[in-house]
TORPA-284290 format. One line per field, with one value per residue (C-alpha): chain; residue number from 1; x negated, y negated, z negated. Coordinates in Angstrom, 3 decimals. Layout:
% TORPA-284290
chain = [A, ...]
n = [NUM, ...]
u = [X, ...]
v = [Y, ...]
w = [Z, ...]
This chain:
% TORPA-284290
chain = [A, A, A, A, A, A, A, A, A, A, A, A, A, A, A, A, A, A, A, A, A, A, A, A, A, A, A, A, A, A, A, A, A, A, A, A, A, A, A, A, A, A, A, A, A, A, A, A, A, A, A, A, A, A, A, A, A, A, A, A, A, A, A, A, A, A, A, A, A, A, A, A, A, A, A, A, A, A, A, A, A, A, A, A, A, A, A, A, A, A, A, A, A, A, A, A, A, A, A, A, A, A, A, A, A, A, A, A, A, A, A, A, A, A, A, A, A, A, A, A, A, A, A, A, A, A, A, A, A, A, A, A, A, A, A, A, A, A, A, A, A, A, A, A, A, A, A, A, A, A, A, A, A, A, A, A, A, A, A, A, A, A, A, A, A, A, A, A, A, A, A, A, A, A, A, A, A, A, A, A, A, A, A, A, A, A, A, A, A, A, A, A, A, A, A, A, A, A, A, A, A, A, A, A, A, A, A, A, A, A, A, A, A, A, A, A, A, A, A, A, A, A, A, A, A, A, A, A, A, A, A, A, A, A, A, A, A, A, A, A, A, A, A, A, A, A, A, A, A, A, A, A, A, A, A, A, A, A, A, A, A, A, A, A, A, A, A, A, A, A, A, A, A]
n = [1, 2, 3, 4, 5, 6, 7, 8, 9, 10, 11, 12, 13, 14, 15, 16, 17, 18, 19, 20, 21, 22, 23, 24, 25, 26, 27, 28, 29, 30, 31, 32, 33, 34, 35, 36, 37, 38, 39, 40, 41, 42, 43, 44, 45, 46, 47, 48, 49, 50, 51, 52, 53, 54, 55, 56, 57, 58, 59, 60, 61, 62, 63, 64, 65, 66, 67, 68, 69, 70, 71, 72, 73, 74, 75, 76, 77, 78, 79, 80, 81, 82, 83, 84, 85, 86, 87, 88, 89, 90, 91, 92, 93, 94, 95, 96, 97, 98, 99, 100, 101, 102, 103, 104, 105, 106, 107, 108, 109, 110, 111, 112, 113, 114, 115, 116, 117, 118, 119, 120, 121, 122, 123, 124, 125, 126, 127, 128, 129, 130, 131, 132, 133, 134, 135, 136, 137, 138, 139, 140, 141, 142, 143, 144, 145, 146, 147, 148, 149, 150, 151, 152, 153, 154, 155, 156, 157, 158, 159, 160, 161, 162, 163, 164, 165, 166, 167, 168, 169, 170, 171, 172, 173, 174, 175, 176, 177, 178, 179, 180, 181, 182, 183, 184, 185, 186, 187, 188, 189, 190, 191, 192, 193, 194, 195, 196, 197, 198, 199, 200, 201, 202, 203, 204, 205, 206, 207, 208, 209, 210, 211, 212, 213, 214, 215, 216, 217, 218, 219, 220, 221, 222, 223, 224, 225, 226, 227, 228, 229, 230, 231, 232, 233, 234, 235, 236, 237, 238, 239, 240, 241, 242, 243, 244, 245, 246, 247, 248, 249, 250, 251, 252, 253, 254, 255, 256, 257, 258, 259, 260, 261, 262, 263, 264, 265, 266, 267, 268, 269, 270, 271, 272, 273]
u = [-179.879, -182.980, -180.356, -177.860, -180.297, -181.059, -177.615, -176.746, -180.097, -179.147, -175.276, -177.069, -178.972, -176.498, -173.766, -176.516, -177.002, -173.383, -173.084, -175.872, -174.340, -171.347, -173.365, -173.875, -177.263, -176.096, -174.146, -172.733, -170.000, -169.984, -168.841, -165.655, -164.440, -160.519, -160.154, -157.626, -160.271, -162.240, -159.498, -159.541, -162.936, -162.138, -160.107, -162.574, -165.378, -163.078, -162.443, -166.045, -166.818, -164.450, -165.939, -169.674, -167.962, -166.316, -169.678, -171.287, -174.329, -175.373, -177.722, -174.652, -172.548, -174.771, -174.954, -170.971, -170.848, -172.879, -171.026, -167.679, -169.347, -170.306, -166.351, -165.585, -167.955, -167.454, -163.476, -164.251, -166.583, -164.020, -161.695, -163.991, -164.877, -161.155, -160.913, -159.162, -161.333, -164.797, -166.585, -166.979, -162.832, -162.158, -164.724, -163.553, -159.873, -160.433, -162.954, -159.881, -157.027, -159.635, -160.118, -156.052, -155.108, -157.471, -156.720, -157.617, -160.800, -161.056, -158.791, -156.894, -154.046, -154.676, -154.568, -154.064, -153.357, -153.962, -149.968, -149.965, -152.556, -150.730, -147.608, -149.495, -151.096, -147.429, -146.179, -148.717, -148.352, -144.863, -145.333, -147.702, -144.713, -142.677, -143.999, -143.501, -140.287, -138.209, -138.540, -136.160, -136.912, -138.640, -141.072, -141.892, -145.614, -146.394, -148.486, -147.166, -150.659, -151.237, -151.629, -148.115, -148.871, -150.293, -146.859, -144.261, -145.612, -145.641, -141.898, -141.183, -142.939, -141.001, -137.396, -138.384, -138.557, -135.411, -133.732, -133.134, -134.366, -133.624, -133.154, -135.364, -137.576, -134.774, -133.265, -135.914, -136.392, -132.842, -133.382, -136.656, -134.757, -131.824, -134.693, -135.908, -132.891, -132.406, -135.601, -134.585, -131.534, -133.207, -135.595, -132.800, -131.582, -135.052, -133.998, -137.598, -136.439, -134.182, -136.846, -139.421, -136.733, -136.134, -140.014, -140.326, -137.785, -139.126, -142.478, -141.025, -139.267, -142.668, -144.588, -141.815, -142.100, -146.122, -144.827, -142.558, -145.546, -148.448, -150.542, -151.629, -150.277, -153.409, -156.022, -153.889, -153.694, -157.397, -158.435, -156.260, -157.756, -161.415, -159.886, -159.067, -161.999, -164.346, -162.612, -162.470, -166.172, -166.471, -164.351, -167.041, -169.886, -168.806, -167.771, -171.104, -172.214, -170.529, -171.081, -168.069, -166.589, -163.212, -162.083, -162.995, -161.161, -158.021, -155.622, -155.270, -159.616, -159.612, -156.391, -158.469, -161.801, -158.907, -157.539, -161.698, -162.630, -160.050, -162.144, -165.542, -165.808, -164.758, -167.482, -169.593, -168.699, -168.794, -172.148, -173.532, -175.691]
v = [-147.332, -149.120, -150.071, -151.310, -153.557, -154.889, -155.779, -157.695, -159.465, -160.023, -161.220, -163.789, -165.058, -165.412, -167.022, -169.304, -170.616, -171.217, -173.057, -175.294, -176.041, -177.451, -179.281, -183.162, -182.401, -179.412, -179.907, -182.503, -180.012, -177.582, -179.946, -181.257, -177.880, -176.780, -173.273, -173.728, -174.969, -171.530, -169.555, -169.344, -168.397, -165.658, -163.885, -164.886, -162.917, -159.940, -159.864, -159.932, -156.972, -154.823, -155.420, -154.646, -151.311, -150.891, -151.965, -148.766, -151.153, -151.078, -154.308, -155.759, -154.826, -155.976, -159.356, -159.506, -157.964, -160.599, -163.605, -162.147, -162.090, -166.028, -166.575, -164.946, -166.252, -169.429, -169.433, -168.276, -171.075, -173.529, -171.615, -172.321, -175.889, -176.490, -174.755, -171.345, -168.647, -167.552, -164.601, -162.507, -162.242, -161.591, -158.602, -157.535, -157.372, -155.237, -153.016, -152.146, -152.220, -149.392, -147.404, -148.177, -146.698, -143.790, -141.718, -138.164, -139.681, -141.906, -140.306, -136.646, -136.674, -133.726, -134.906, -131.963, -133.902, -136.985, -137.567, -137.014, -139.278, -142.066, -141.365, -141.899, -145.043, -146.244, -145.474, -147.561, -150.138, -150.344, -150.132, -152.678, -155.427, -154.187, -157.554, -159.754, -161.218, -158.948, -158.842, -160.409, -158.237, -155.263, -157.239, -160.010, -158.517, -158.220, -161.258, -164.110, -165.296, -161.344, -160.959, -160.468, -156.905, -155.508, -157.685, -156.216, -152.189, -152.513, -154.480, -151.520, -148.770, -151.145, -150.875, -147.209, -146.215, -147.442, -144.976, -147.965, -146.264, -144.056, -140.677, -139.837, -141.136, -141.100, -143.999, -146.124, -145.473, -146.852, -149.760, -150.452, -150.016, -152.417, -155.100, -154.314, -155.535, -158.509, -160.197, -159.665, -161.202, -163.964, -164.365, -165.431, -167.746, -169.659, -170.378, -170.333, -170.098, -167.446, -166.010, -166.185, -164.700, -161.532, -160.947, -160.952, -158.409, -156.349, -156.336, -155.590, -152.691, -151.206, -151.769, -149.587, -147.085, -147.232, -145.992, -142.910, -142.245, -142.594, -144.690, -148.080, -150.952, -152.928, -150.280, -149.090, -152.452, -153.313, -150.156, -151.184, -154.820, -153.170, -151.448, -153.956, -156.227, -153.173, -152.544, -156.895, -156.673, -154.001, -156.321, -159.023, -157.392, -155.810, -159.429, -160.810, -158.254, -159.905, -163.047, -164.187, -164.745, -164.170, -167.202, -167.001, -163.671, -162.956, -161.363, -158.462, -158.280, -158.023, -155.590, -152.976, -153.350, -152.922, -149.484, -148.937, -149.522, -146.664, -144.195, -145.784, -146.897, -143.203, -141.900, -144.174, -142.961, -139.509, -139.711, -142.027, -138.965]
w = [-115.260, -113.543, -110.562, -112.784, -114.901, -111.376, -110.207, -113.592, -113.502, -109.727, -110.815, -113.343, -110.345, -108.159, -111.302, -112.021, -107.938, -107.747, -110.997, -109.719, -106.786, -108.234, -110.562, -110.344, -108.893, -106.154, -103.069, -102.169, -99.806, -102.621, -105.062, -102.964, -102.289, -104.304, -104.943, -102.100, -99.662, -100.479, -100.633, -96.555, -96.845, -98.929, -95.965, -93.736, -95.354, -95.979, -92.347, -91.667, -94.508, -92.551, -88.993, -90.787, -91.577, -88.601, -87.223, -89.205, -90.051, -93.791, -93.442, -92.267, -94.277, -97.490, -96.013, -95.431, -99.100, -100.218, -98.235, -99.894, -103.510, -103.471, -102.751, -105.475, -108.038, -106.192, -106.992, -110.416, -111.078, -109.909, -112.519, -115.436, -114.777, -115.277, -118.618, -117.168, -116.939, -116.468, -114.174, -117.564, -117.820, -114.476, -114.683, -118.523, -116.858, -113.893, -115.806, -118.417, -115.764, -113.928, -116.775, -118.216, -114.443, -114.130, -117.156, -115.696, -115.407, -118.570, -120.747, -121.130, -118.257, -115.872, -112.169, -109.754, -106.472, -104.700, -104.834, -108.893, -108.754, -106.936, -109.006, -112.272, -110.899, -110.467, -113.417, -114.933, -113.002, -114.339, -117.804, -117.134, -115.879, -118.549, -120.564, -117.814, -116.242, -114.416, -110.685, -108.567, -105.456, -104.272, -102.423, -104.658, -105.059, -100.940, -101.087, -98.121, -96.907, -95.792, -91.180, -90.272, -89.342, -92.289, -94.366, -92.205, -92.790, -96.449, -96.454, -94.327, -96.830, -99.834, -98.133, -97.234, -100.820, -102.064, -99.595, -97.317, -93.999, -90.722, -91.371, -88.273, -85.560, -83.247, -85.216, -84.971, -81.352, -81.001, -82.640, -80.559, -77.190, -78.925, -79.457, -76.250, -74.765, -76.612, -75.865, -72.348, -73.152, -74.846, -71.742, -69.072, -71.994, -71.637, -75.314, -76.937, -80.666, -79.261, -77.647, -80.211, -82.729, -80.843, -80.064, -83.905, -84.427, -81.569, -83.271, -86.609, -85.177, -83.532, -86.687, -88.151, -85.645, -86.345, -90.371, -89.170, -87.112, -89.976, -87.372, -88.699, -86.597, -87.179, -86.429, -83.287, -82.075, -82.124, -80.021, -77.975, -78.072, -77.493, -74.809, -72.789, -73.717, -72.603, -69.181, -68.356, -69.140, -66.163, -63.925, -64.766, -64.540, -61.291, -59.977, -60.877, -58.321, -55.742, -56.875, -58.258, -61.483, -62.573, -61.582, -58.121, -57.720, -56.665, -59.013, -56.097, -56.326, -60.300, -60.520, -58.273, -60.688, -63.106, -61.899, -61.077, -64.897, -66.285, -64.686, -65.255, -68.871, -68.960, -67.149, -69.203, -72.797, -71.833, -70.680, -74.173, -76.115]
């Protein structure tokens, strides 16, 4: 109880700092921000929570916690100063949609899986729009503003569960080879709406094939990303031994510390304790 006496005496604090800033005596830069201007900032700090965590550092991921708090308060502040709504509401509403969607924890439903758990959340979830005006398509609720990658798996997951899917992998293989070949296509066209059209549907078609295969597109795409960042760094750091930078090499030069790198980095990561 100490700890939680702490974080609402903390919360007050922090409600209080942000209230003062967008008072006629805070910031001047605080003051001129639109819940639209902060709204950016808001994906911005969630980015940076999940590289803290990624990062496996608690310091920084309470300071990332912390940045992505302020937005919040900060939006909500913005909210109340135009007569909407105030912190307490926002945290009164998702304290009873928690306990109204966890009622083998809060209430008397049995939960003997993860999956009946899931199930039940859904089920709420839909007596909960039953007030609220019909929806007009599956995927009205797959917010626009989410990275492209993360949009197209769960328009993927949406379609999948109306029974509008391939029956197997080998389907969606098919359609990734089809793709394949019209971006080629599009390439000799030199066409680039063409071309940038077929790219898109060969990336929607590999995110798809990241669902049948339960791999995350996003998380699959930044090892790779780290991957290549970690094996460039060994072609500049062994360039730097010979005195040169990258772009004093030849592409020939930096394609052999390349090849080089697959097996070093290796050798390197097997030998880290």
């Amino acid at each position: 109880m100490k700890s939680a006496h702490r974080a609402t005496v903390e919360l007050e604090r922090l409600i209080s700092i942000v209230a003062h800033l967008r008072s006629p005596e805070g910031c001047l830069w605080d003051r001129s921000q639109t819940p639209q201007d902060v709204g950016r900032y808001v994906i911005d700090e969630a980015y940076e929570v999940l590289d803290a965590i990624a990062e496996g550092s608690p310091d920084h991921i309470r300071e990332e916690l912390g940045d992505l708090l302020f937005q919040v308060l900060f939006v909500a502040r913005m909210s109340e100063e135009s007569g909407e709504f105030d912190i307490a509401q926002v945290i009164a509403d998702i304290s009873e949609k928690m306990i109204r969607r966890h009622p083998h924890v809060f209430g008397n439903k049995k939960a003997g899986s993860v999956d009946a758990i899931k199930e039940t959340w859904e089920e709420i979830k839909a007596r909960e729009r039953k007030g609220q005006a019909p929806q007009k398509s599956i995927f009205q609720n797959i917010p626009r503003s989410l990275p492209p990658l993360l949009r197209a798996r769960k328009v993927t997951e949406k379609a999948s569960k109306v029974g509008f899917d391939w029956h197997s992998i080998d389907g969606v293989l098919e359609k990734l080879d089809e793709e394949m070949r019209e971006f080629r296509k599009a390439l000799i066209t030199q066409d680039r709406n063409e071309t940038e059209a077929e790219l898109g549907d060969l990336l929607f078609s590999m995110v798809n094939l990241s669902r049948f295969v339960c791999v995350d597109p996003d998380r699959a795409l930044n090892r790779s990303i780290a991957k290549f960042l970690q094996r460039f760094s060994f072609i500049e750091s062994a360039l730097r031994e010979m005195g040169k930078t990258p772009q004093d090499a030849t592409m020939e030069e930096m394609d052999h510390l390349w090849d080089l790198s697959k097996t070093e980095v290796v050798k390197e990561k097997e030998s880290v304790p």
